[in-house]
N, C-alpha and C positions, 0 to 999 in steps of 0.2 A: 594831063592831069588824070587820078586813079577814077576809076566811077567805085564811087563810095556808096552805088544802092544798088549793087551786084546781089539777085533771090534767089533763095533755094524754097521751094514751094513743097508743103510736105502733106500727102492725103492719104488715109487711111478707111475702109469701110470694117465694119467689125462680125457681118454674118456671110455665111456661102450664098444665102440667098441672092444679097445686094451683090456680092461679087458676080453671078452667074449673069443677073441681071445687067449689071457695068453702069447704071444709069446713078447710083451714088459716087463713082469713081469721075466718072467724066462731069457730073455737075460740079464737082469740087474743082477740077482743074481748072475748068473752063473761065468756073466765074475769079478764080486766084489770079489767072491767066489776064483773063480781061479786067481786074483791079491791078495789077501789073504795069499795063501799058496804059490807066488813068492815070497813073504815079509816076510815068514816066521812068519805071525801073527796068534793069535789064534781068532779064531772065537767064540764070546760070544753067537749072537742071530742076526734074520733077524728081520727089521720091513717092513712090506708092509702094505700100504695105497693103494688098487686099487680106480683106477675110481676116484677119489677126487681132485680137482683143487687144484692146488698149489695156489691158490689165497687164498686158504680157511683153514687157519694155523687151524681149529678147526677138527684136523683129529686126529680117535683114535689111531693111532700108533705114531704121532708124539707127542704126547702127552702123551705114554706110555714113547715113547723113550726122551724126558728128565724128565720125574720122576726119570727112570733108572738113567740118567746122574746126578742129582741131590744126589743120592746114592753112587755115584764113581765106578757103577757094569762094568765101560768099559774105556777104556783108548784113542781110536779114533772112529769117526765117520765117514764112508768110505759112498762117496756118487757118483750117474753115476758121476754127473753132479750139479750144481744148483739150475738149472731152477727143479730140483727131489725135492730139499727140499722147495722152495718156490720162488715165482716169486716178491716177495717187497725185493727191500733194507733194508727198516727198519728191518724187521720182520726175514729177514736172519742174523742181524747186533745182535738183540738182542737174538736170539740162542745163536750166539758166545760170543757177551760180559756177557751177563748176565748168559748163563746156561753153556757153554762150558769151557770157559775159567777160570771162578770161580771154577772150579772142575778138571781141571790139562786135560779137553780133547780136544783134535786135530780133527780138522775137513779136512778131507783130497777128494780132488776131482777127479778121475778115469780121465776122460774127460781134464778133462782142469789144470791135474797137478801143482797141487799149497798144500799148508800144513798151514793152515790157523792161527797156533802157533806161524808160524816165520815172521818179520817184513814184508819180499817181500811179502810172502803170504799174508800176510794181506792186503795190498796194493791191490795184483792182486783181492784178496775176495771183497775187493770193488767196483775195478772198474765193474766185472764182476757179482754183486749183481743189479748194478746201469743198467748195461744192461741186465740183465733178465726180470729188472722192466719194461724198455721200449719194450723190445721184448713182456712182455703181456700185454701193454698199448698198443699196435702196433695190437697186434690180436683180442684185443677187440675193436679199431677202426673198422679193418677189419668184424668183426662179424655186429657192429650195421650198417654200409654201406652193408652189406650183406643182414640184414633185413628189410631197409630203402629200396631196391632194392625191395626186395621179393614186400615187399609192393605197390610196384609205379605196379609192374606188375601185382597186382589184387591176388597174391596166398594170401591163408589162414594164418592171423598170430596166430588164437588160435588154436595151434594143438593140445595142452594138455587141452584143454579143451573147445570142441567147444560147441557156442551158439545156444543154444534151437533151435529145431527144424530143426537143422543142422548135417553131419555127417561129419567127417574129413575124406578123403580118402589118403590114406599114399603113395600110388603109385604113383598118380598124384598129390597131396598135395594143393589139391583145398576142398570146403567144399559141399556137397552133400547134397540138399532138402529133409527130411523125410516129406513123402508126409501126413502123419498121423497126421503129429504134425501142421504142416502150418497153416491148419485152425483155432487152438488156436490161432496162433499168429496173426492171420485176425480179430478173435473176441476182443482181449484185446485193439488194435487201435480202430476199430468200437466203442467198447465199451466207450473208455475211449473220444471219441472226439462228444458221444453224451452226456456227461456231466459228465457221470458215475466217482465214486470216485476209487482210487484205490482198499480201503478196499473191495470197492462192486463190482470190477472186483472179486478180492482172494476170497470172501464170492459164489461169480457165479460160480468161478470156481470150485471149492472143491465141489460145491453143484452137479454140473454137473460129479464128478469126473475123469475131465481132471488134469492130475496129471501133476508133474513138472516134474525136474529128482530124478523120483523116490519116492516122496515124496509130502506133502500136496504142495500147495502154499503157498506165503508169500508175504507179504508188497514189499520188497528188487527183491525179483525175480520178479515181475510186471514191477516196474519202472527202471531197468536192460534191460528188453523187451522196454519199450518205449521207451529209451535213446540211443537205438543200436544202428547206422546208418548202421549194416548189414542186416539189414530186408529191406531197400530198394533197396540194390546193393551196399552198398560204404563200405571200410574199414575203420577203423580207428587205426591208429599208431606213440606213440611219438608227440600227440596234432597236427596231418594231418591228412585229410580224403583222402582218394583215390576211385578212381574207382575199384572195384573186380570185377573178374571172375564170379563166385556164381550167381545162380539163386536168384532173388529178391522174396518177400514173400508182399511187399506194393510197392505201386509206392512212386515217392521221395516226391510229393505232400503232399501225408499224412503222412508222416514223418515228414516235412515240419510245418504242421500244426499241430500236436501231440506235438512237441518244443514248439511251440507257447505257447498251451495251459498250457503246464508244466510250462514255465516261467509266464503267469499271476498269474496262482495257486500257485505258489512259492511266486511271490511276495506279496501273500496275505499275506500266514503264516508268512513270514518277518514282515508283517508292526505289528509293536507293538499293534499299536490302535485295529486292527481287530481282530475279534470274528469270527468263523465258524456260519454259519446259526444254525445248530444246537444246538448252545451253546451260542445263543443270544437272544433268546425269554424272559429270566426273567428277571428280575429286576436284578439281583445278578452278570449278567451272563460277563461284560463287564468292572464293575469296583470292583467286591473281590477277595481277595489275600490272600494265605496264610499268618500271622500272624509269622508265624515258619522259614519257607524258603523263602516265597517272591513270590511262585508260581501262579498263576494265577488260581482262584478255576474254577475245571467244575462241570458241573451238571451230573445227572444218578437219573434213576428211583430206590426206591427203590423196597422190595420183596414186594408180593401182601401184603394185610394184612386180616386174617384169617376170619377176622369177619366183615370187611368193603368190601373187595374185592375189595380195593384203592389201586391205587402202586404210593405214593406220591415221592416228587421230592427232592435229596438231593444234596449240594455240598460236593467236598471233595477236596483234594489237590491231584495233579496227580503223588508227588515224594512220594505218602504212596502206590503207586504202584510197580511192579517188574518192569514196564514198564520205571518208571522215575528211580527216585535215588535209590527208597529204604527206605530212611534214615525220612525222615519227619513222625513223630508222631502224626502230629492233627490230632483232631477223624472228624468225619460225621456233616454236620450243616445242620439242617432241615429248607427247604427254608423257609416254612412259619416262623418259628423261627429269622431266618436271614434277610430277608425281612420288615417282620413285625415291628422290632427294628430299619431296615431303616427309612422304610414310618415313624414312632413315630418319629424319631429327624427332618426328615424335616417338618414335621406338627410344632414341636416346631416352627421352623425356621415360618413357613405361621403365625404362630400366634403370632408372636412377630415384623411385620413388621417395628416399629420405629426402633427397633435395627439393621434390617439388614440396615437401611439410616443410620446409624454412622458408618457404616463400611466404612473405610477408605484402599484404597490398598496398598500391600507393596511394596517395591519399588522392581521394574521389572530387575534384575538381567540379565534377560535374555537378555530383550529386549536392554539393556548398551551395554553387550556383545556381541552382534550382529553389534551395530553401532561400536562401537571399533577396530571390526575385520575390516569392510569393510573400518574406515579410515585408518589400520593398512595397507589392502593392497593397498589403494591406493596410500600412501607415497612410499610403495616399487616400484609401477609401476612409478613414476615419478623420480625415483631413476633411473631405468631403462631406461627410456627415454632421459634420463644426461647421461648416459654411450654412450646409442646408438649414440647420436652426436657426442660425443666426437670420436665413432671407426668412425663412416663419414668422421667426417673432420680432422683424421689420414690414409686414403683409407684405411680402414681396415673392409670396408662394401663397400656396391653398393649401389645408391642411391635411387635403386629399392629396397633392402633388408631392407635400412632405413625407407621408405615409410610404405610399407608391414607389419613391427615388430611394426611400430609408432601405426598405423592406430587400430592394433588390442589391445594395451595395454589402448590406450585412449579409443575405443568404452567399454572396461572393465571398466576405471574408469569411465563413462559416465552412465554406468550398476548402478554401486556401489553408485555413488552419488544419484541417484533416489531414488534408493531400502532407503536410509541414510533419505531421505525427508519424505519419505513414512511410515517409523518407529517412525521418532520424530514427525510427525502429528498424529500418534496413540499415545493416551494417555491411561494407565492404567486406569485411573479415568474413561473415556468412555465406556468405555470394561466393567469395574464390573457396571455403572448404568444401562448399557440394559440391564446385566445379570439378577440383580438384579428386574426391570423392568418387564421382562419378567417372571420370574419365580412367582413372586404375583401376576400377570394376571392368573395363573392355580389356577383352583376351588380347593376347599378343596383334597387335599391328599389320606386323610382316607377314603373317598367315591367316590373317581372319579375311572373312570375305568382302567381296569390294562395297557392298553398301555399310556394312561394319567401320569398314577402313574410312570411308567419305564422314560418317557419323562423330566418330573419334579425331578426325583432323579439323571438321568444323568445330568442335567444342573447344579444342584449346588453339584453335590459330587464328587472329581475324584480319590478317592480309598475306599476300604475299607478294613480295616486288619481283620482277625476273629482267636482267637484262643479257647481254652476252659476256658481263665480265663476271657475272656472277646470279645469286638469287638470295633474298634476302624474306624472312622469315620474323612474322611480329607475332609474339604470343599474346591470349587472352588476358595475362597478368606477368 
């Protein structure tokens, strides 16, 4: 006959402490062990998970141990306790419905006596699934008001991994000045708030071989250092800054003003329109595109050349790099190539000035949808203002709160209606005659000088596509 009370005994401890210790592991077995052979059951195999959170169902033995279950190699699953196999309701619910019970095994619990086969059991399995949930919703509250605490009193919150130029002391559990390293981090502020770019702090430093941890510098690790608020004294935790203990490495001042400068600098690279100094000087540099992806071409010199000893200027698209995508195929355009075939179609254009007077503009989509919006919101806000009387003269406002809400929704349509005047006085027609105007005021093209030439091709052209089968040209109107 089969032994129909065939155990899989399954013990989990959930800190490194108790693991180091071993004295949580072995008590569980022991007494599983010895309730075991009271019951008269045979013992198939133990699983132990040390140290591994019962939050964390991706553990190698509970994940041996229903494969096994899956196999039908064990007939109950004998556990301390619960909170030992997992601290979610869900996640204890579908052990049982889905791997236990589909395969004839009983989940049976040391601790809190219940047999999770029989209808009461199943009952008690819930209610007591639902409160193991809340007992580690409960200690994980307690944990982040633990480190919310730490925080407000200034201790170190990276202890695993403390910030450059810093040492974590584990005794006191404050962060320690490496007196070696500080002056890097006095230079990269210096550095970067006398205009320096990032790249040309990383390039200084590596030059200098002040190392990071361990390793060259990088782009990432710089702007990490700028961004820290613990280089001046303050922590930061959970989107709060606090005061810390930690000796400072900058006053708050120049952290202060190193923010600054990060947010203008950022907001450059945001603005679509803008160009880096560097990468604005040609012609090419502000309005070509890759043709392929859409990428915004930059410039690079190319290799010398062997017999000129020129190192002329090419563009390329930046996702035929490892840097970008990867993926983009357009080859190399030699500026003069690229350029050259500009300047040629706006000359067309200089030389055909009757035709650009019958140019007629199209109709300004934008500029519709601009006034549309602003009378869409101002019917909302008059809508709003119907409402607001009506909660007034329901007391269901103050007639100070009435005032206040009025006051601010009318100076908006007051806003709106201007801005509405000020759009339908601009006429498209206006706008393309100066352009037009002005750009036939520029001397020949083909011979005027290269900042002349950049000047006159920004005005009437605002993109240009280039691929290898051709280049494609989009005028201002």
């Amino acid at each position: 006959m089969m032994d129909r009370n065939k155990v899989a005994i399954y013990v989990r401890v959930s800190t490194q402490g108790q693991v180091d210790d071993g004295y949580s592991l072995d008590e569980q077995v022991d007494l599983l062990t010895n309730y075991c052979k009271l019951k008269e059951w045979t013992l198939y195999d133990v699983y132990v998970d040390p140290g591994i959170s019962g939050k964390n169902m991706h553990r190698p033995e509970i994940e041996r141990l229903t494969r096994d279950a899956k196999r039908k190699l064990f007939d109950i699953v004998l556990i301390y306790d619960l909170k030992r196999l997992g601290r979610s309701q869900k996640e204890n619910i579908v052990l049982v419905e889905d791997v236990f019970n589909p395969n004839g095994i009983r989940l049976v619990s040391f601790t809190e006596n219940f047999d999770a086969s029989t209808p009461v059991g199943k009952m008690v399995f819930g209610m007591l699934s639902a409160y193991a949930e809340l007992d580690r919703a409960n200690i994980a509250e307690r944990m982040m008001m633990g480190k919310i605490g730490r925080a407000k009193a200034g201790k170190a919150m990276s202890w695993g991994m403390p910030p450059f130029a810093y040492n974590y002391n584990k005794e006191t559990g404050d962060l320690e000045l490496d007196e070696v390293k500080a002056p890097i981090v006095e230079m990269i502020y210096s550095e970067f708030l006398k205009g320096a770019s990032v790249n040309k702090i990383v390039q200084k430093l590596n030059s200098m071989n002040y190392h990071g941890k361990n390793h060259d510098w990088k782009h990432h690790a710089v702007t990490v250092i700028i961004d820290n608020p613990v280089y001046c004294g303050m922590m930061k935790y959970m989107g709060q800054t606090y005061q810390a203990k930690h000796t400072p490495i900058i006053d708050k001042k120049t952290f202060e003003l190193a923010q600054l400068e990060r947010k203008k600098r950022l907001a450059k690279y945001h603005n679509a329109e803008w160009v880096p100094p560097f990468q604005r000087k040609y012609i090419g540099s502000k309005i070509c595109y890759c043709g392929l992806c859409g990428a915004h071409l930059k410039s690079e010199k190319d290799k010398k050349n062997k017999l000129t000893g020129i190192r002329s200027i090419s563009f390329f698209c930046p996702n035929t790099r490892s840097r970008g995508t990867g993926e983009c195929t357009n080859p190399r355009f030699k500026q003069s190539v690229l350029e050259g075939y500009i300047l040629n179609e706006v000359a067309k254009l200089q030389q055909n000035p009757e035709k650009l007077k019958d140019i007629k503009p199209a109709e300004d989509n934008e500029l519709h949808n601009k006034i549309a919006t602003y009378e869409k919101k101002i019917k909302q806000n008059t809508s709003k203002l119907s409402k607001l009387n009506d909660l007034y003269l329901n007391d269901l406002i103050s007639l100070d709160d009435l005032k206040q809400q009025s006051k601010s929704l009318l100076n908006e349509n007051e806003f709106m209606e201007e801005q509405i005047k000020l759009l339908s006085a601009t006429t498209r027609e206006d706008e393309l005659r100066k352009k037009i105007d002005t750009f036939l005021a520029f001397p020949d093209v083909l011979t005027a000088d290269y900042d002349t030439q950049k000047q006159a091709v920004e005005l009437v052209i605002s993109r240009v596509e280039a691929t290898k089968e051709g280049i494609d040209i989009f005028f201002n109107f």
